[in-house]
C-alpha positions as CSV (number, residue, x, y, z in Angstrom):
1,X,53.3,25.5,-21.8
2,X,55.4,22.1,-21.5
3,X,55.1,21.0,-18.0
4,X,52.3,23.2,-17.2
5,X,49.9,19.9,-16.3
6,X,52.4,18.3,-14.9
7,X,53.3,20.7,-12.1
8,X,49.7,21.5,-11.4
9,X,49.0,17.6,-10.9
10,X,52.0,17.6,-8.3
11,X,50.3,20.2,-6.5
12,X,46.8,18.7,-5.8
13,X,45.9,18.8,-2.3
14,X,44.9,15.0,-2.6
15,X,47.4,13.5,-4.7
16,X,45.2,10.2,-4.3
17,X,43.1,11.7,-6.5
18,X,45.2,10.9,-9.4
19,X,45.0,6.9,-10.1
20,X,46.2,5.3,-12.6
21,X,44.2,1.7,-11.7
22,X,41.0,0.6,-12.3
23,X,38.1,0.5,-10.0
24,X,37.0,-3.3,-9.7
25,X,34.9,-3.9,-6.4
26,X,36.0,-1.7,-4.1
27,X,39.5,-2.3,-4.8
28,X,42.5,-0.9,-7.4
29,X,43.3,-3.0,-10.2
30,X,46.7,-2.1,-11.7
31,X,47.7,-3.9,-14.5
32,X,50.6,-4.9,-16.8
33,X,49.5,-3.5,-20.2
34,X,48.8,0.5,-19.5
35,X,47.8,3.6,-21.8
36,X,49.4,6.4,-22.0
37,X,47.1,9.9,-21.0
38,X,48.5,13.1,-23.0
39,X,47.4,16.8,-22.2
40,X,46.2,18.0,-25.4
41,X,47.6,21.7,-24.6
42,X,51.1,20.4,-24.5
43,X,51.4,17.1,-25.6
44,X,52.8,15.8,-22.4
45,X,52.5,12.1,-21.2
46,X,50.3,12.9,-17.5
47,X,49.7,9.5,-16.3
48,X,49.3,6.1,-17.7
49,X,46.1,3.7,-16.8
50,X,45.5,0.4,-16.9
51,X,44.9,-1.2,-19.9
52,X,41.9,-3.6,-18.9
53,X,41.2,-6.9,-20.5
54,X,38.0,-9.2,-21.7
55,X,38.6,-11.0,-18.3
56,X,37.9,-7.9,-16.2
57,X,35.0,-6.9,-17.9
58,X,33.9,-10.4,-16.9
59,X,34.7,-10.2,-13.3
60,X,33.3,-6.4,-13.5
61,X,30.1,-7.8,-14.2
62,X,30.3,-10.4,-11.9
63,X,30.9,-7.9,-9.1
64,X,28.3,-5.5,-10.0
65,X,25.7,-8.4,-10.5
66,X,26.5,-9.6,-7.0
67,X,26.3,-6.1,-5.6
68,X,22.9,-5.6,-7.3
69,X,21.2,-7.8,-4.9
70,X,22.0,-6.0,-2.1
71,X,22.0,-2.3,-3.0
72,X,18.6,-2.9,-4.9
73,X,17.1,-3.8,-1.3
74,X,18.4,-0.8,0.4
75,X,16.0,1.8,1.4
76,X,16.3,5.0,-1.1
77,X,16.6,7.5,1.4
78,X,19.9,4.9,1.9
79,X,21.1,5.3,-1.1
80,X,19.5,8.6,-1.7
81,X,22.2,9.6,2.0
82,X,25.8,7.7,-0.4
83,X,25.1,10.0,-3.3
84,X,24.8,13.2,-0.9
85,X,28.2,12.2,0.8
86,X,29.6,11.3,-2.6
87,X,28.5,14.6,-4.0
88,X,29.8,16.6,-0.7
89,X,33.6,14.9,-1.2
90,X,33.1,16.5,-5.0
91,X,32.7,19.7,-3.5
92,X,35.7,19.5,-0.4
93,X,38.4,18.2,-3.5
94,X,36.3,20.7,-6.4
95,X,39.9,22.6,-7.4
96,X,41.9,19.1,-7.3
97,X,38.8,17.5,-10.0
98,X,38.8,20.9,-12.0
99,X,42.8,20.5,-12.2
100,X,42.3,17.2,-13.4
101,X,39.7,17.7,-15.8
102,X,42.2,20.8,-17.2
103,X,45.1,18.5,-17.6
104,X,43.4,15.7,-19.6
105,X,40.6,17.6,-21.5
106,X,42.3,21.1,-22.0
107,X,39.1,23.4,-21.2
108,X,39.8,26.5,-18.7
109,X,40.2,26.1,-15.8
110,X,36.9,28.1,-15.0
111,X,35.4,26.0,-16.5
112,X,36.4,23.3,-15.1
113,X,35.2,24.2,-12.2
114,X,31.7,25.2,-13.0
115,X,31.7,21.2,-14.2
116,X,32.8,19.8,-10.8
117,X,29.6,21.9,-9.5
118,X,27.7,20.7,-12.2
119,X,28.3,17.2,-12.4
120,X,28.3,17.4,-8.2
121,X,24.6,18.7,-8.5
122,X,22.9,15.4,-10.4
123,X,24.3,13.4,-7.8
124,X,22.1,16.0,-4.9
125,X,19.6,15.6,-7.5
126,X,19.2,12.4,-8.2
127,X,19.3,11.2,-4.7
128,X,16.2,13.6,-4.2
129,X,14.6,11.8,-7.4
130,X,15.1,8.2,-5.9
131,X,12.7,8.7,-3.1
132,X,9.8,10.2,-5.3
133,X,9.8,6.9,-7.6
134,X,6.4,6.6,-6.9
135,X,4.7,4.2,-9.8
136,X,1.2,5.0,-10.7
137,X,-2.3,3.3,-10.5
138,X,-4.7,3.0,-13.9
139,X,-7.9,2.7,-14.2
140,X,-8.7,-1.1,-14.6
141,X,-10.9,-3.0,-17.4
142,X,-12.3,-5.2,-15.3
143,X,-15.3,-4.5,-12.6
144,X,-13.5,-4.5,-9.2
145,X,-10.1,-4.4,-9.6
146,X,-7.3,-1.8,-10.2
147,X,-3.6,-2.2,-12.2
148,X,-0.6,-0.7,-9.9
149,X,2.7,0.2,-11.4
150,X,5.6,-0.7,-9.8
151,X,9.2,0.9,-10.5
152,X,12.1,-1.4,-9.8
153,X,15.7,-1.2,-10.5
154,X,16.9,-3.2,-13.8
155,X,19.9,-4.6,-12.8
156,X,23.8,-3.8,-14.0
157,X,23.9,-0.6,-15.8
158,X,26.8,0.6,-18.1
159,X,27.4,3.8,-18.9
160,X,30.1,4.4,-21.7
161,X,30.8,8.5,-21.4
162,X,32.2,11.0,-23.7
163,X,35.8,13.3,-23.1
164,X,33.9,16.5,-23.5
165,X,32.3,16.1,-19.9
166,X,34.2,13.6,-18.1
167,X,32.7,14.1,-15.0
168,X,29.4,15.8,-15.6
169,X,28.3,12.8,-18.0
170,X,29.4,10.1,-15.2
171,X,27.5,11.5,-12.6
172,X,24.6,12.3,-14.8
173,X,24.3,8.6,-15.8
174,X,25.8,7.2,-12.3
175,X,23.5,9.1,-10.2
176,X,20.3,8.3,-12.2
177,X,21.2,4.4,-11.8
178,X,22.3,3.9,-8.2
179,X,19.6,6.3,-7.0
180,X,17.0,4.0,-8.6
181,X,18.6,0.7,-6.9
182,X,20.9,-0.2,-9.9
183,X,24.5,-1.0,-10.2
184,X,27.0,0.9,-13.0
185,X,30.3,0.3,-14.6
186,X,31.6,2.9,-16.3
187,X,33.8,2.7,-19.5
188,X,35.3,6.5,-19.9
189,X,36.9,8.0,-22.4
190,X,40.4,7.1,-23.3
191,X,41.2,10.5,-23.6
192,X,40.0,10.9,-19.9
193,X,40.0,8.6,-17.4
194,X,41.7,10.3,-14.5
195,X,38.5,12.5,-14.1
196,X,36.6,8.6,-13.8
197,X,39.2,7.0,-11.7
198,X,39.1,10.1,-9.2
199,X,35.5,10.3,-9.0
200,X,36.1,6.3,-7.8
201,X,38.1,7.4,-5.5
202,X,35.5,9.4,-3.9
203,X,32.7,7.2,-4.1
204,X,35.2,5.0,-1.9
205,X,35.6,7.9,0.5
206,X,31.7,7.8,0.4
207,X,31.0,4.3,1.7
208,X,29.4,3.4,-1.5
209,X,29.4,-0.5,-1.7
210,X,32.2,-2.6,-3.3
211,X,30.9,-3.6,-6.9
212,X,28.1,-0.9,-6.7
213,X,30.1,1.6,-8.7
214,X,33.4,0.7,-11.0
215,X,35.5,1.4,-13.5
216,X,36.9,0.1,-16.3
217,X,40.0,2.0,-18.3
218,X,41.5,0.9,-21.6
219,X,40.2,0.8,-25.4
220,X,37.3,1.7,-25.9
221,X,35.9,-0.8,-29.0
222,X,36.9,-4.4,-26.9
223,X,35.9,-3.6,-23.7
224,X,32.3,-2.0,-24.7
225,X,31.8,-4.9,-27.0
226,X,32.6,-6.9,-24.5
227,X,29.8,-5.3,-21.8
228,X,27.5,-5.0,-24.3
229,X,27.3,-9.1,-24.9
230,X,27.0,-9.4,-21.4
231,X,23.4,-10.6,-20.5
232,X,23.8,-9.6,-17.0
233,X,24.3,-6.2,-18.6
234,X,20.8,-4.9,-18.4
235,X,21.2,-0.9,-19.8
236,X,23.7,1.2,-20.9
237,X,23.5,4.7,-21.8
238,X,26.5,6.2,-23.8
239,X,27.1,9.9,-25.0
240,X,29.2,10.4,-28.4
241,X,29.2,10.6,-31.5
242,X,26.5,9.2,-34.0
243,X,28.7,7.1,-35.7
244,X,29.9,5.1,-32.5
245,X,25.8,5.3,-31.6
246,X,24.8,3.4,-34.3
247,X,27.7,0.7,-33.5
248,X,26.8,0.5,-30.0
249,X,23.4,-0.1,-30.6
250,X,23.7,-3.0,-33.2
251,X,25.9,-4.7,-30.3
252,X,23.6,-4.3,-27.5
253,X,20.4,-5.4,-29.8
254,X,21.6,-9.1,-29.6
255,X,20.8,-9.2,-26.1
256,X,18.4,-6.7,-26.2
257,X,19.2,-4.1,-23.1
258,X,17.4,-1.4,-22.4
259,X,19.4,1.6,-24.5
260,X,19.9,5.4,-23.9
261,X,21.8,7.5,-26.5
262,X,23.0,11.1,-26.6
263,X,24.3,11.4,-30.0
264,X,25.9,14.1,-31.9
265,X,24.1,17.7,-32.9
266,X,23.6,20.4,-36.0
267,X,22.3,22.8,-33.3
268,X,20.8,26.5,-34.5
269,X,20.5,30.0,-33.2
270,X,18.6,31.6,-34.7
271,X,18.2,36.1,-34.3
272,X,15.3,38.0,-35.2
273,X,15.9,41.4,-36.4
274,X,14.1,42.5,-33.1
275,X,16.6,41.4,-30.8
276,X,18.6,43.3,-29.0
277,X,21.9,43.1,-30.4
278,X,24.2,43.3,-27.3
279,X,22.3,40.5,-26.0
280,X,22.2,38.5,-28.3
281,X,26.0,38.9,-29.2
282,X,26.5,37.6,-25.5
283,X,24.0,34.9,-26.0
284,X,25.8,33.5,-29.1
285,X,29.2,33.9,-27.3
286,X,28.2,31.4,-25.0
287,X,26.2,29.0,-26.9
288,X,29.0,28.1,-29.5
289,X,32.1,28.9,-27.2
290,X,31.4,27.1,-23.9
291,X,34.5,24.3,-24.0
292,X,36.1,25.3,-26.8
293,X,32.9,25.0,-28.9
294,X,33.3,20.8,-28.1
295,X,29.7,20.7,-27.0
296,X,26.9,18.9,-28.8
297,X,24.6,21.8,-27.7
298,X,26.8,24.2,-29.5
299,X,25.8,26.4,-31.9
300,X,26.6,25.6,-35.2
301,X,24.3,26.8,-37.3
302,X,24.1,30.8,-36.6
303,X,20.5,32.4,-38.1
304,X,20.3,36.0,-38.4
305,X,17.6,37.5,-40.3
306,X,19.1,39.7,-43.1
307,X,18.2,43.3,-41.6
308,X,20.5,43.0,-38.7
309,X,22.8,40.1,-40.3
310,X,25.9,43.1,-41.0
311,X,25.3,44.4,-37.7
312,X,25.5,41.3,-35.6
313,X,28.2,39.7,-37.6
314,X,30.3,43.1,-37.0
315,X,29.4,42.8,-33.3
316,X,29.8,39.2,-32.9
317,X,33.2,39.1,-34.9
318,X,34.8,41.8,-32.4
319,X,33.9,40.0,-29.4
320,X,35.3,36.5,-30.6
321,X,38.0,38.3,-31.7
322,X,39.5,39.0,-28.2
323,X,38.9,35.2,-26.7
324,X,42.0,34.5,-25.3
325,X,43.6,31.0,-26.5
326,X,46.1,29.1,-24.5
327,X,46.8,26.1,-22.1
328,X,43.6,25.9,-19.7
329,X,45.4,26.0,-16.5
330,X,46.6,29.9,-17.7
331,X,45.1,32.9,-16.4
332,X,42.6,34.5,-18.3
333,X,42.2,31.5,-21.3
334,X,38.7,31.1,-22.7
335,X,39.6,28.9,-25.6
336,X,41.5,25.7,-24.8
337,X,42.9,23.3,-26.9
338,X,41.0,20.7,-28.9
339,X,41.0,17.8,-27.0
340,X,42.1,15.3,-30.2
341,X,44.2,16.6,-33.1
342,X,41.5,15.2,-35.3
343,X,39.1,17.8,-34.0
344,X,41.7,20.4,-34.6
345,X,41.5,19.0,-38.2
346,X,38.5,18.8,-38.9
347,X,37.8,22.5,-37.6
348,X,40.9,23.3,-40.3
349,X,38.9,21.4,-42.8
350,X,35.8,22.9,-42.4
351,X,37.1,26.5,-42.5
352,X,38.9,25.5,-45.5
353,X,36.6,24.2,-47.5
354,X,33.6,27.0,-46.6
355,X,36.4,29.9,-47.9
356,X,36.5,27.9,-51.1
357,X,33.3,27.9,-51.3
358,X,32.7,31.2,-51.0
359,X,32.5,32.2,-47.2
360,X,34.3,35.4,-46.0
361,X,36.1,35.5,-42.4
362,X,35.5,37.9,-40.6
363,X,37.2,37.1,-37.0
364,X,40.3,34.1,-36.4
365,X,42.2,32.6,-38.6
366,X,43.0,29.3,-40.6
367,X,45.8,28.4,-38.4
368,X,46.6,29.3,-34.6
369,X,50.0,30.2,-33.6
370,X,50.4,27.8,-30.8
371,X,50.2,25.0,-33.1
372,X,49.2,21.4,-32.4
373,X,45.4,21.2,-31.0
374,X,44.8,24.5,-30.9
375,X,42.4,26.4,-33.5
376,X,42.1,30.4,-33.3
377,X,38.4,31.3,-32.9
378,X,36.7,32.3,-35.7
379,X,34.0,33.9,-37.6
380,X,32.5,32.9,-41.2
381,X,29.7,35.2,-42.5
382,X,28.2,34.4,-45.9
383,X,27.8,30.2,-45.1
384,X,25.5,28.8,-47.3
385,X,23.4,25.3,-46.3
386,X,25.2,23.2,-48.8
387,X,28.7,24.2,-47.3
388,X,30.2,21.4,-45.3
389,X,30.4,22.9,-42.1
390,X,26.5,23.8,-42.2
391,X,25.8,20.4,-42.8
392,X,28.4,18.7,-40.1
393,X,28.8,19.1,-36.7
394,X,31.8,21.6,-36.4
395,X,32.5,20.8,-32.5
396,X,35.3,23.3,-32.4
397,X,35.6,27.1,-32.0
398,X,34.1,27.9,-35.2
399,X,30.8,29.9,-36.0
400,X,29.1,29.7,-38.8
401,X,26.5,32.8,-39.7
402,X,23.5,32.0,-42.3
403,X,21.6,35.1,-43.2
404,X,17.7,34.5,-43.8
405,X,14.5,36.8,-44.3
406,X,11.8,35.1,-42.7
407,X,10.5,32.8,-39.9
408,X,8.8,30.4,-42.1
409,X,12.3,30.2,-44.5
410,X,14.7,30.1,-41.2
411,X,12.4,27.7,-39.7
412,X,12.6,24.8,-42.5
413,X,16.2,25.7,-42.9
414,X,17.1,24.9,-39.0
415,X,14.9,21.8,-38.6
């Protein structure tokens, strides 16, 4: 398993893909002070990226504000044609961006790839969008005259993205701001920058405008604090946890931008006793599963009304029981690593605490073989609502099964 990133990022067909720089204007910015970028399968050191400071935030801004003016008077059919040529150079380099994603985040391969075509697709999509922002007219208050609605671009846009998506959320938030005439600079994860960065190095290869789209690498609290006092900063949308919401929020409410926030989930799926069971054992599978259960749409609370609760679980438990766990980059691996050790833990925690509690496993195990980041899939029937990992977001590989007898019971329950 040591190595195994390593090799593959050797290997890409466009080693420029892999930058280590920010994205400032058009330009690389390499700098002094770097951070270190680990594969959380291995433990390997993959790369290290610049380090950025309070001063290049500050000429970041500067940039996009000056770009602003210009790309908000393009046609959007103009911009609408960048974001189709970005999205097509996603698709020509999709195995080199799936590697990358692999190395840094640790989800399968497969998957990986089904992100590059995902996040690829809002950029199609959102270029479509930009030329039906058609305003409105409304009906007026006053004899002989009519209000009109005009849509027009806010200004620079930040977007500070999560390590669970690190393309996918960029695009999603990028393609959504640029189509509409805005400009974006994009804070990613530190856990996952090199998914950013090579996405920048696309958007180059597109022809997208200097300061239209950059991006800024390093810690994460100094740097968003810093954009977020900017008041040439207009918006910023961030995905993450709750916590780090609430934070972000409070710093950008002192100059009042425009906010978007995709926060953490207690998500439920819930089975009627009519359901087909196979079915619904494959439906489950995917809903908590899908990257290693790091999803905020995951399952984590699993209803399943008491007639068929024994059945399911049975079903449910032999089918997580043959997930195959291992580096992401393997053959055949549906369940990578967690992609910080304090996910691992918590996981650990959770299971933990529920056994004490009085939960029985059915599939997995408290500890995985491979060590480190790595927790074995499992399967807890007999969870109870007051048990911590009913009432927390597990974001792991961990599923949680609540029996209940009725809709109006499971319904109160879940919401």
């Amino acid at each position: 398993m040591r190595g195994t990133s390593i090799t593959a990022l050797r290997r890409l067909k466009r080693p420029d893909l892999l930058r280590g720089d920010a994205y400032l204007n058009g330009a690389w910015l390499s700098k002094s002070d770097t951070l270190a970028v680990f594969d959380p399968a291995s433990g390997d050191e993959i790369a290290q990226v610049a380090a950025c400071a309070d001063a290049d935030v500050d000429d970041a801004v500067h940039c996009a504000r000056a770009a602003f003016l210009k790309w908000r008077d393009m046609l959007p059919l103009q911009r609408g044609a960048y974001l189709r040529k970005w999205a097509a150079g996603m698709r020509e380099s999709a195995e080199d961006l799936a590697v990358i994603i692999t190395a840094e985040q640790g989800k399968p391969i497969a998957e990986a790839r089904g992100e590059v075509s995902y996040a690829a697709g809002f950029l199609d999509w959102f270029a479509g969008e930009g030329e039906r922002a058609y305003g409105e007219t409304i009906p007026s208050h006053l004899p002989a005259s009519r209000l009109a609605v005009h849509l027009q671009p806010i200004g620079v846009t930040v977007a500070i993205t999560p390590w669970n998506f690190p393309a996918a959320m960029i695009t999603r938030k990028a393609g959504a701001a640029l189509a509409a005439g805005c400009t974006m600079i994009v804070k990613p994860a530190p856990e996952t920058p090199l998914s950013a960065l090579a996405l920048a190095r696309l958007a180059g290869d597109a022809g997208i405008p200097p300061g239209v789209f950059q991006v800024i690498t390093g810690e994460a609290p100094p740097l968003a604090k810093r954009l977020l006092l900017h008041t040439h900063v207009r918006a910023f949308s961030f995905t993450g946890s709750t916590e780090v919401g609430r934070i972000l929020l409070e710093q950008s409410a002192k100059t009042v931008k425009k906010v978007s926030l995709e926060l953490g989930g207690n998500a439920p799926f819930i089975l009627f006793g009519d359901a087909p069971i196979n079915a619904a054992v494959a439906g489950c599978m995917a809903a908590k599963f899908a990257t290693s259960g790091q999803d905020c749409l995951a399952a984590n609370r699993i209803y399943v009304q008491r007639e068929i609760y024994e059945h399911f679980t049975e079903k449910f438990a032999e089918a997580t029981s043959k997930l195959k766990v291992g580096h992401g980059l393997e053959p055949g691996v549906d369940i990578g690593p967690m992609t910080k050790t304090s996910g691992a833990d918590k996981c650990r925690h959770q299971v933990s605490e529920a056994l004490a509690a009085g939960a029985r496993m059915v599939a997995g195990a408290q500890h995985n073989s491979l060590g480190g980041n790595f927790v074995t899939p499992a399967v807890l029937a007999n969870v109870t609502d007051d048990m911590v990992i009913a009432k927390d977001e597990t974001f792991g590989p961990v599923a949680a099964i609540l029996p209940f007898d009725d809709e109006r019971e499971v319904v109160a329950r879940a919401n």
